[in-house]
C-alpha positions in Angstrom: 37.3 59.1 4.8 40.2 60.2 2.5 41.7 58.3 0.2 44.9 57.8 -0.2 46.3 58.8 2.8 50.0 58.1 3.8 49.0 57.1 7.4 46.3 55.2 6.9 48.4 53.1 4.3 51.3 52.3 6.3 48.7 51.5 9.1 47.2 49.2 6.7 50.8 47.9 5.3 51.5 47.0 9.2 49.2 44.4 9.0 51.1 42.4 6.6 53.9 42.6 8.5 52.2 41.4 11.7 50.7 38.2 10.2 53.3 37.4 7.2 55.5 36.3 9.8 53.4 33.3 10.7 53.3 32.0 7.1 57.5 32.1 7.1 58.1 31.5 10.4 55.8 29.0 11.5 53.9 26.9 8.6 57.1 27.3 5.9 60.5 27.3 8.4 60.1 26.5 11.9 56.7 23.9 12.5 57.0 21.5 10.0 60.5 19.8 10.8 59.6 20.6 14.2 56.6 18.8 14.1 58.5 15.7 12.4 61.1 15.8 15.2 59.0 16.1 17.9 56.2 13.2 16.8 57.1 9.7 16.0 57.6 8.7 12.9 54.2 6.3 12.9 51.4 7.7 14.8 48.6 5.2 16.2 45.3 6.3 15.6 42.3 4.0 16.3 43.5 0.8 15.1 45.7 1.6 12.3 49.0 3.6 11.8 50.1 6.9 9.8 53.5 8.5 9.3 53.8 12.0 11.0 54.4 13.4 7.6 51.2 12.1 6.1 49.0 13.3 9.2 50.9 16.9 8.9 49.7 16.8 5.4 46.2 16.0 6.3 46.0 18.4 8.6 47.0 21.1 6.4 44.2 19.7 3.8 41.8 19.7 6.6 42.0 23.2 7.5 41.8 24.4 4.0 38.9 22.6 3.7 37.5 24.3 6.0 39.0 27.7 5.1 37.0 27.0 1.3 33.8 26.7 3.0 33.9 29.9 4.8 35.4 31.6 2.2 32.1 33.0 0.7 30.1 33.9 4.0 33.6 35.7 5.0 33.7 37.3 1.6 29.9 38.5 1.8 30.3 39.8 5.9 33.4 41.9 4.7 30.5 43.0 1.2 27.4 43.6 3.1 27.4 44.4 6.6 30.6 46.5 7.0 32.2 44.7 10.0 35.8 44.5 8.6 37.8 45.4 11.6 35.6 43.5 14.0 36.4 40.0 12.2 39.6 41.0 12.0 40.6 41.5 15.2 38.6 38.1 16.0 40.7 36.2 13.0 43.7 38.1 14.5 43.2 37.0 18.1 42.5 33.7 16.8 45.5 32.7 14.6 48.0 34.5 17.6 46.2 32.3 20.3 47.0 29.4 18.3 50.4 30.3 18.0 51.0 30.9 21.3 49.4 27.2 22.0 51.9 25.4 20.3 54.4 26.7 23.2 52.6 23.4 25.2 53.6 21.1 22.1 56.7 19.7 23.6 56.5 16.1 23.4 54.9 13.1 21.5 51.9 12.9 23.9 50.9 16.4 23.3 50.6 16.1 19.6 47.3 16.8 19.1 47.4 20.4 20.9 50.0 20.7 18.3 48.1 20.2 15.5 44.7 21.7 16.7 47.4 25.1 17.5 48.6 24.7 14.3 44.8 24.5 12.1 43.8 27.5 14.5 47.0 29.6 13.6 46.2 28.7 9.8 42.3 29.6 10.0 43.5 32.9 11.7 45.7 34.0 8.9 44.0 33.1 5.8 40.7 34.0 7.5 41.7 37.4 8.5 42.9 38.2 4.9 39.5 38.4 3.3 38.7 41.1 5.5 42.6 42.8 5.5 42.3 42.8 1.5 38.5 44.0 1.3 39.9 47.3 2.8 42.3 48.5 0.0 39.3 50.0 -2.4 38.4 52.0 0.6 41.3 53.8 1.8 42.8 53.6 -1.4 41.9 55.2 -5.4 41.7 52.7 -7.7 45.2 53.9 -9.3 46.9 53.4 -6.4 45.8 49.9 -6.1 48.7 48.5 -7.1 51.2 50.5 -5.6 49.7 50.0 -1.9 49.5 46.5 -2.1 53.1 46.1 -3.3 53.5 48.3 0.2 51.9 45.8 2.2 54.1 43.2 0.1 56.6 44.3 0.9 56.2 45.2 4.5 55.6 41.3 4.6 58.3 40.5 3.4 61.1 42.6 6.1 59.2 42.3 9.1 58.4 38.3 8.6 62.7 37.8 7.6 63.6 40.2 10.5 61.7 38.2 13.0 62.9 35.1 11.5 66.6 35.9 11.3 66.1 36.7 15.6 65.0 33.2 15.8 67.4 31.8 13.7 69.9 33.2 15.7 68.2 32.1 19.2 68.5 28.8 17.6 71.8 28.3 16.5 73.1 30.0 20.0 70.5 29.6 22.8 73.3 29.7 25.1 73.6 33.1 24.3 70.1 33.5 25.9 70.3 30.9 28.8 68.1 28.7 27.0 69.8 24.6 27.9 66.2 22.8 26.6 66.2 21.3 22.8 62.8 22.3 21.8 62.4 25.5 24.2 64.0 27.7 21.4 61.8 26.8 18.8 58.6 27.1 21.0 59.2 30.4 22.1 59.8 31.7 17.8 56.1 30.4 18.3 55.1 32.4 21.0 57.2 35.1 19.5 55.1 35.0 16.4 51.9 35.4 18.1 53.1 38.4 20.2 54.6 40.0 16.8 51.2 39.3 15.2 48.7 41.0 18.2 51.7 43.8 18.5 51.9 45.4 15.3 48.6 45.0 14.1 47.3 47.5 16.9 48.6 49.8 14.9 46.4 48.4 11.8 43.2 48.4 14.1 43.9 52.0 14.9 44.9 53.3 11.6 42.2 51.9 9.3 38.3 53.3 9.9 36.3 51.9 12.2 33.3 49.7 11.6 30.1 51.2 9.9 27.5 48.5 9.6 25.1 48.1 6.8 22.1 46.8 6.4 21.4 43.1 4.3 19.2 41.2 3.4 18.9 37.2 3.1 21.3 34.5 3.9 25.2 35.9 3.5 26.7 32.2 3.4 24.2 31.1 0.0 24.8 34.7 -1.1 28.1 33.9 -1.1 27.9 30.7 -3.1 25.2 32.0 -5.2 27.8 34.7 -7.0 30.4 31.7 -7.2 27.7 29.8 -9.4 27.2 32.9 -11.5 30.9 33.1 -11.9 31.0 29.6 -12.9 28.1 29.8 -15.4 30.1 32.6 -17.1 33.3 30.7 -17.3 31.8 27.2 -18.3 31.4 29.0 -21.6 34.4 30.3 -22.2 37.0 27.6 -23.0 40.1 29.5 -22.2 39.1 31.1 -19.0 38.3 27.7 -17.8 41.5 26.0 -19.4 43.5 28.6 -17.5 41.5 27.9 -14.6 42.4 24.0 -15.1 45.7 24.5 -15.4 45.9 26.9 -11.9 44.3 24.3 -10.6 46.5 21.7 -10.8 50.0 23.6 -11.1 48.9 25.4 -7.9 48.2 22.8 -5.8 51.6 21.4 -6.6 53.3 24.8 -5.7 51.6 25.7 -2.3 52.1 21.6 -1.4 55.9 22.4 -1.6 55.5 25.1 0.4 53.9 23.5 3.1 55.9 19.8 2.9 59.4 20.8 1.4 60.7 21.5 5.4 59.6 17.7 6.0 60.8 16.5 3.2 64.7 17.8 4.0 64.6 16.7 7.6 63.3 13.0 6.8 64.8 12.3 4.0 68.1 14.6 3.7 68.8 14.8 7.7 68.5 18.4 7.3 68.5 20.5 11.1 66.3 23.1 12.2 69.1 25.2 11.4 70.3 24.3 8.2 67.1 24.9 6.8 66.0 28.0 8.3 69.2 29.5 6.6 68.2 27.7 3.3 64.7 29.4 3.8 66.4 32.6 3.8 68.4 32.3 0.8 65.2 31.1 -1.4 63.5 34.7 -0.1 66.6 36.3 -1.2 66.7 34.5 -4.6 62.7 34.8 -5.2 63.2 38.7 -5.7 65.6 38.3 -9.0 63.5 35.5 -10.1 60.5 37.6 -10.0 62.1 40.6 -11.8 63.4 37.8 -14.1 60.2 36.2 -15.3 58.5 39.6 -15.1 60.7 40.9 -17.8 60.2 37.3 -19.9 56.4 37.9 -19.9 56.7 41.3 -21.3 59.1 40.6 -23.9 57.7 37.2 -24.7 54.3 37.3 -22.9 52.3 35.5 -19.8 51.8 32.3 -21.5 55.5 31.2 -22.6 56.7 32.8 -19.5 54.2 30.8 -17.2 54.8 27.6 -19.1 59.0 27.9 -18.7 58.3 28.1 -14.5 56.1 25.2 -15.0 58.9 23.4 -16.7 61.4 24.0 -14.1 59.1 22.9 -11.2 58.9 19.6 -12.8 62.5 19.5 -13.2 62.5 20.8 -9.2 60.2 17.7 -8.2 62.4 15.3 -10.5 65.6 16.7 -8.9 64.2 16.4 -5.2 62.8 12.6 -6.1 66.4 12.5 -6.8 68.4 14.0 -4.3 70.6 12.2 -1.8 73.0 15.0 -0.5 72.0 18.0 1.2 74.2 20.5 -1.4 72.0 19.5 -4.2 68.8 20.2 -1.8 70.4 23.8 -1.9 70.5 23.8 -5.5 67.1 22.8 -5.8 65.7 25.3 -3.4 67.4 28.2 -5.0 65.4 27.0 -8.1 61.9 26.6 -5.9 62.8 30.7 -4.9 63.4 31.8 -8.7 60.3 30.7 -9.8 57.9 30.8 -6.4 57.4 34.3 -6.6 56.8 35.2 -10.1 54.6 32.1 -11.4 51.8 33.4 -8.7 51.5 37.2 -9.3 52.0 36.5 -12.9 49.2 33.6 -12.6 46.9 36.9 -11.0 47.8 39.0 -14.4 47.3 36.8 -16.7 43.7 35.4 -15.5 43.0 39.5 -15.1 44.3 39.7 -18.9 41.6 36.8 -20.0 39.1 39.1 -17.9 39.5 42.3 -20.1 36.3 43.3 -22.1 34.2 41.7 -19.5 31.4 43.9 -17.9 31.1 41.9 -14.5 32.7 42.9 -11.4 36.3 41.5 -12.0 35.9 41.2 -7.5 33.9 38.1 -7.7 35.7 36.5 -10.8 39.0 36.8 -8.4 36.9 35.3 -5.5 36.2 32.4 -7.3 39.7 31.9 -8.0 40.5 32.3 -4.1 38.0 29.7 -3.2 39.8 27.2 -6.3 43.1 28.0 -4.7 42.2 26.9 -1.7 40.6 23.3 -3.1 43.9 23.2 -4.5 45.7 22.9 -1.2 43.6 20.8 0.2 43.6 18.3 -3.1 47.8 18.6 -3.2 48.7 18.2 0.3 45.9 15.0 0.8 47.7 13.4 -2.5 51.0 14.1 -1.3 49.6 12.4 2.1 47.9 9.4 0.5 51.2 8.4 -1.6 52.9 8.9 1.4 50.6 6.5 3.5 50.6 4.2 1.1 54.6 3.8 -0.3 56.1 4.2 2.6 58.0 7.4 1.3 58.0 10.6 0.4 60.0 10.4 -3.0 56.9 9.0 -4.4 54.9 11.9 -3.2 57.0 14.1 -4.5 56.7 12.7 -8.0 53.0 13.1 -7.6 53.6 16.8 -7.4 55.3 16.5 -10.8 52.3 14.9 -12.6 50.4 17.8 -11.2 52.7 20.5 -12.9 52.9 18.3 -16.1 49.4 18.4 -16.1 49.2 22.6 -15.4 51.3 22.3 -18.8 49.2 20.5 -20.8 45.8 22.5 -20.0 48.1 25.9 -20.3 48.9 24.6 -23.6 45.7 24.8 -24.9 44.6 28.4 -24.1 45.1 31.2 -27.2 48.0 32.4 -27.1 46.5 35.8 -28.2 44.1 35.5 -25.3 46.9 36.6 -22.8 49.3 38.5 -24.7 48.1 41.4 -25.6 46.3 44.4 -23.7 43.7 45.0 -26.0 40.2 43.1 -25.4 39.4 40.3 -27.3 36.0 39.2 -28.0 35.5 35.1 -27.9 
């Protein structure tokens, strides 16, 4: 097919904004302080107890764990036997079905359709990715790489805030739409969310080519995890790949945690409503652009590694400040500093490992793969901490300072990679 083509492109941009809107919507505004007002605050399971928080955590952790596993057979299907668009429909159809599920999640006793709704939306989203991103070198030239998948970026980005703003609004004044129930508002942003997913991305599933399968040999899943080992052997021996890889490691799992628990976290302990913080959501998407710009322009002048290691600072400070927070105006305060640095430490964490990369001969594809599948270990390791402290002290302050030692550990590993390594364009032999 051609590349480059303007209709395609869009076609393939819709798809962002189809399933971006679950990831603001569902797991960052709406779910998680629904989930805590809806549940008990302790759960019984078997013959012990958890908090709702720490069994939301574990859930998340769960399903990334499972998400990690099928990362490399997902990655060699979408390499090797050319079904793209069928496993993305199926992902599709899978994450909107999920969402749509979470409509029956109205009361304590049907918690776990809740959760299971909630793990199926999350496999269908990041799942459906793998194949969505193996696309772009097809329908795009490699010089236009970067300028298409801003597109879908931003795409992302105004459908998921439009959609959100609507059910904002339907939640503030569900009067306005005949709505009398308390959770029936929230419940049908989820069924709204699936809809918008299966809607728009017709238009992705007509756009992009269809299907031409390949033939392959051998196992797909241990091909998979036999170019992950190959990775690895390559970066064992190279002391600052791996120290950046270290340092991702930890300072990511901190960042995706606050993500995913930061909605809990103002409803339990700041009294925060559904309301309040869907409008707080908004301003941090609003404040992540200039913070992006911001640190962009820092890395430039300065370069990747100072740049990366002053957002690293001020996360700690952000998980010292929430520990410390007792009134809902310095929550604000502290969310506008989550959205100035959210955006800009993870594409600038992309460029700089693709800067340490330079001069290498291997197919940079896999080397990004491996950092997929250690972003996703992340998760699970940051929101099962966050979890466990929870269990255990009876409060989510305590979690939250966890997070910190994670970033003040991303500092120290950052610390020790050459400078040189990541500041300059020219390759650099070890």
């Amino acid at each position: 097919m051609q590349l480059n083509d303007k209709r395609t492109i869009n076609g393939w941009a819709y798809f962002d904004w189809a399933n971006s809107a679950y990831y603001l919507v569902i797991s960052t505004a709406i779910f998680p302080i629904y989930f805590s007002n809806v549940t008990d605050d302790t759960i019984h399971i078997g013959g012990g107890t958890i908090s709702n928080t720490a069994l939301y955590s574990f859930s998340v952790s769960a399903v990334y764990i499972l998400i990690a596993l099928l990362s490399p057979l997902l990655s060699g299907i979408a390499d090797y036997t050319g079904r793209r668009m069928y496993f993305l429909r199926a992902f599709t159809m899978v994450g909107a079905i999920g969402c749509i599920a979470l409509f029956f999640f109205d009361s304590p006793q049907h918690m776990w359709i809740g959760t299971t709704a909630f793990m199926l939306g999350t496999i269908g989203a990041a799942g459906g990715l793998v194949f969505y991103d193996s696309y772009l070198p097809i329908i795009a030239s490699e010089d236009q790489y970067d300028r298409v998948s801003a597109r879908g970026y931003a795409y992302g980005y105004i459908g998921s805030v439009l959609l959100l703003m609507f059910c904002l609004l339907m939640i503030q004044k569900p009067e306005w739409f005949g709505i009398s129930s308390p959770t029936l508002p929230s419940r049908i942003s989820f069924v709204l969310v699936g809809l918008w997913w299966i809607g728009f991305s017709q238009i992705t599933f007509k756009r992009l080519p269809a299907d031409t399968p390949v033939g392959y040999d051998g196992n797909l899943f241990s091909r998979g995890w036999k170019e992950l080992l190959q990775v690895w052997q390559t970066i064992r021996h190279d002391k600052h790949i791996l120290r950046f890889l270290s340092s991702y490691f930890f300072y990511i799992a901190g960042v995706h945690t606050v993500i995913y628990l930061a909605s809990i976290f103002a409803s339990q302990e700041l009294g925060f409503q559904e309301t309040e913080l869907i409008v707080t959501i908004l301003l941090l998407q609003l404040v992540a652009i200039p913070g992006a710009i911001l640190f962009a322009k820092l890395s430039r002048k300065k370069g990747n590694k100072l740049s990366l290691t002053v957002q690293l600072i001020i996360w700690v400070m952000i998980c010292a400040g929430a520990y410390a927070t007792t009134e809902k105006w310095q929550f604000f305060i502290i969310a506008g500093m989550v959205g100035m640095v959210l955006g800009g430490i993870q594409s600038l964490s992309r460029s700089t490992y693709a800067k340490l990369l330079e001069g290498r001969k291997e197919d940079p594809t896999t080397f990004f793969s491996f950092m997929d599948v250690l972003s996703k270990i992340a998760i699970v390791s940051g929101t099962f901490i966050f979890g466990l402290v929870n269990s255990i002290m009876g409060n989510m302050r305590y979690s939250v300072l966890a997070l910190a030692v994670f970033f003040v550990i991303g500092i120290i590993l950052l610390s020790r990679v050459a400078k040189f390594r990541i500041n300059t364009q020219t390759p650099v032999a070890e």
